[in-house]
C-alpha positions, 0 to 999 in steps of 0.5 A: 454470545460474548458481550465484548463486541458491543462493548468495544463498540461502546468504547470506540465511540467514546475514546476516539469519538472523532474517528466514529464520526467519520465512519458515520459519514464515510459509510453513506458517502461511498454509495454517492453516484460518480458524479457526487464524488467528482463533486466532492473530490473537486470541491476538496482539491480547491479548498486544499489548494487555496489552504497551501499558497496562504499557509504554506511557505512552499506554496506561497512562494510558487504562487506569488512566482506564477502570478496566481491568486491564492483565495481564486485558485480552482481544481483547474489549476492543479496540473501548474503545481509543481511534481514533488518527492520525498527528497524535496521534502526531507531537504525543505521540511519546514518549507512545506509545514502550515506556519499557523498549524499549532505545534499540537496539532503535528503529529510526527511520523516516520517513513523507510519506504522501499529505501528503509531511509526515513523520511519524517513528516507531520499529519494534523489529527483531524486527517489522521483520525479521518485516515482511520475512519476510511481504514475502517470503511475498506475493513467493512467490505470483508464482512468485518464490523467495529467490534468483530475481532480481527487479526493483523499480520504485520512486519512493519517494527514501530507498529509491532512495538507499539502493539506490544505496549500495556497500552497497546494490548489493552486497546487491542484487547477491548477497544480495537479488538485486534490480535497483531502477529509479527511477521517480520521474522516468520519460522516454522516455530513463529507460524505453528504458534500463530496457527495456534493462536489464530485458531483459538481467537477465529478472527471475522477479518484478517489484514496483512503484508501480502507475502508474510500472508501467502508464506503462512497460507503455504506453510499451513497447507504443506503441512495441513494446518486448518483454520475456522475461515474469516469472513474475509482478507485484505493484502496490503503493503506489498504487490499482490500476485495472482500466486500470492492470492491463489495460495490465501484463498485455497487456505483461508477460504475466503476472499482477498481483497487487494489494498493500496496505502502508505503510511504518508496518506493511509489507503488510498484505494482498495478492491471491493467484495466484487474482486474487479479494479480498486476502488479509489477513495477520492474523499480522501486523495485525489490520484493522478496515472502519469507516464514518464513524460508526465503526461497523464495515462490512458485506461489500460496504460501503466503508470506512476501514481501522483497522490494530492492528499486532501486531508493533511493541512499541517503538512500539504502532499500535493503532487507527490511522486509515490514511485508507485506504478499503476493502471487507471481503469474505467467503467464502474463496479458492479457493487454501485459504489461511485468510486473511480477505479484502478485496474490493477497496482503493480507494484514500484517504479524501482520493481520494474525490469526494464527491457533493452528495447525501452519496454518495462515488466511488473509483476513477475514472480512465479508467472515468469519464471514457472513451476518447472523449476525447481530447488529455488527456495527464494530468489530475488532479481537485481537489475544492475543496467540494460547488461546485467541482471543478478540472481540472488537464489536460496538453493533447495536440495532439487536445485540443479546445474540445469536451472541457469541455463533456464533462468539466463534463457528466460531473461534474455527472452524478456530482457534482450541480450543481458548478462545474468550472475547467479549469486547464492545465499543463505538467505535473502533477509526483508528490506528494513521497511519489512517488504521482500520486494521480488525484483529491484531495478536501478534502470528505472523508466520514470527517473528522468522526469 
């Protein structure tokens, strides 16, 4: 038995021994009853609140505006608090940083998004150290343990740079335990190594891009390349669809649970072993569902995720417009975690095709557009208005004349009466985020608010 696990342990604890403390106490705290945890989330919104119109010169500024009282302000008050998003931000920067946080304590950071335009901002290390921490309670929900060896499959650059560094290998190696597979340009050749690769090191866990999973799933059981079974998946950064999972599980064999995260506030939400709604971790963010009116959705109803991040004091994010769709759920888990629950994360307000009749649709892919079609080896819908859709398609050799007809029908179903242009390429290279979203809409139902 290799000693390697318990010395990681060991090395956790004393390299990032802030971040162990929080997992002490994030481990325990996920069983409070729902109760506590509306307890706790509404004691954090108002500690957080009170912090930003003393400290923040934005907030200072709208608080003296409405009249409040920075040191009486309760989570009551947070629905005044004006919406924000990343271009506020980008304009203002300097607006919304603590002007009492030592220049020490910010630690840069760097966004593309779905845009791949950067969007800079800071975290204080304490809320990144506690981000990490609740990372690592969501990674415990596989089976996975500090310690157990773990293999990320990861498209975003800056963190496979880093990964690749002296430094980054010999954390990975001895204190992290984590063998990172760059999958932001997967072939044949970059995926029979990392079948190789991933054979040789049997994982407990396995983390990733939820398409560069399923194209590494669909590639090694096409061509039956078998691996040791990890105790469990997370699919993260990208839409997770019933095909995608589908394809994970039969390879893997395995459960996949579905993540929601960002680089602005780490995960915010995760599904448990149960397999049901996404947790939500309210010890960490405090997640508004709202309608395009800004009203605030209803069980079952889709919406836009408006994240209040109670962590970060160097840099409040309160009532920030993610652009994020999601449905809020209800009841609670069977696991007896006392987290509230997402029914489903459903991907951008800019992947939303948008019909004539006002009516949005997520999620498609595969379920959508069927089996029955053959030759496409990838696509990618633009929705350019109400009128027109493109196509952008990759042709397979089954590829026939037959499938517009096919493909113009189907979207006229959905879509109402729409032009559609088929536009054939080569090949549909990932956005710069690493992400290959499915469909991208300019006619968004949420840009007006």
């Amino acid at each position: 038995m290799t000693m390697l696990g318990p010395l990681s342990r060991m090395l956790l604890r004393a390299y990032r021994p802030g971040r162990m403390s929080a997992l002490d106490r994030l481990l325990p705290a996920q069983w409070v009853a729902p109760a506590g945890q509306v307890e706790v989330s509404a004691s954090l919104v108002g500690d957080l609140l009170r912090h930003a119109c003393m400290a923040v010169p934005f907030y200072r500024e709208f608080a003296r505006e409405q009249g409040l009282d920075p040191s009486r302000l309760t989570p009551a008050d947070l629905p005044r608090f004006p919406l924000v998003d990343k271009r506020i931000l980008q304009d203002r920067p300097d607006r919304f940083l603590d002007s009492g946080a030592p220049p020490e304590d910010l630690v840069p950071n760097f966004t593309g998004g779905s845009s791949g335009v950067p969007f800079r901002f800071f975290s204080d290390r304490r809320a990144l150290e506690e981000r990490k921490a609740n990372d690592m309670r969501g990674r415990t929900w596989t089976g996975w343990k500090p310690g157990d060896k773990q293999a990320v499959l990861w498209a975003h650059p800056r963190d496979n740079r880093e990964s690749r560094s002296l430094r980054g290998r010999v954390l990975a190696t001895y204190v992290h335990r984590t063998r990172t597979l760059n999958a932001y340009d997967m072939d044949a050749a970059t995926i029979e190594a990392f079948h190789r690769e991933l054979k040789a090191y049997r994982p407990a866990m396995m983390l990733g891009f939820s398409s560069s999973l399923a194209f590494l799933a669909e590639y090694l059981t096409r061509h039956g390349l078998d691996l040791p079974a990890p105790r469990g998946i997370i699919a993260s950064a990208e839409t997770l669809t019933p095909e995608h999972r589908a394809a994970i599980e039969a390879c893997f064999g395995c459960k996949v649970l579905n993540r929601y995260g960002s680089r602005e506030f780490g995960v915010m939400a995760q599904q448990c072993e149960q397999v049901g709604g996404l947790h939500v971790f309210t010890d960490q963010v405090h997640l508004e569902i709202l309608r395009p009116d800004g009203a605030p959705c209803a069980p079952g109803e889709r919406g836009e995720i408006v994240v209040t991040d109670l962590l970060n004091r160097a840099m409040p994010f309160i009532r920030y417009r993610t652009g994020d769709v999601a449905v809020p759920g209800e009841g609670a888990c069977p696991c007896g975690r006392g987290f509230p629950l997402l029914a489903s994360v459903e991907g951008r307000t800019s992947e939303l095709l948008v019909g004539r009749n006002g009516k949005f649709y997520s999620c498609l892919g595969p379920r959508f557009f069927g089996h029955d079609i053959e030759g496409i080896g990838q696509m990618q819908v633009l929705q350019e208005s109400l009128d027109l859709v493109v196509l952008k398609i990759v042709r397979g050799p089954e590829w026939t004349d037959e499938n517009v007809g096919k493909l113009t029908g189907r979207l006229a179903d959905l879509l109402g009466g729409v032009a559609v242009e088929f536009v054939y390429v080569d090949a549909i290279p990932p956005a710069p985020s690493g992400k290959f979203p499915f469909t991208i809409s300019k006619v968004s139902p949420f840009g007006g608010r």
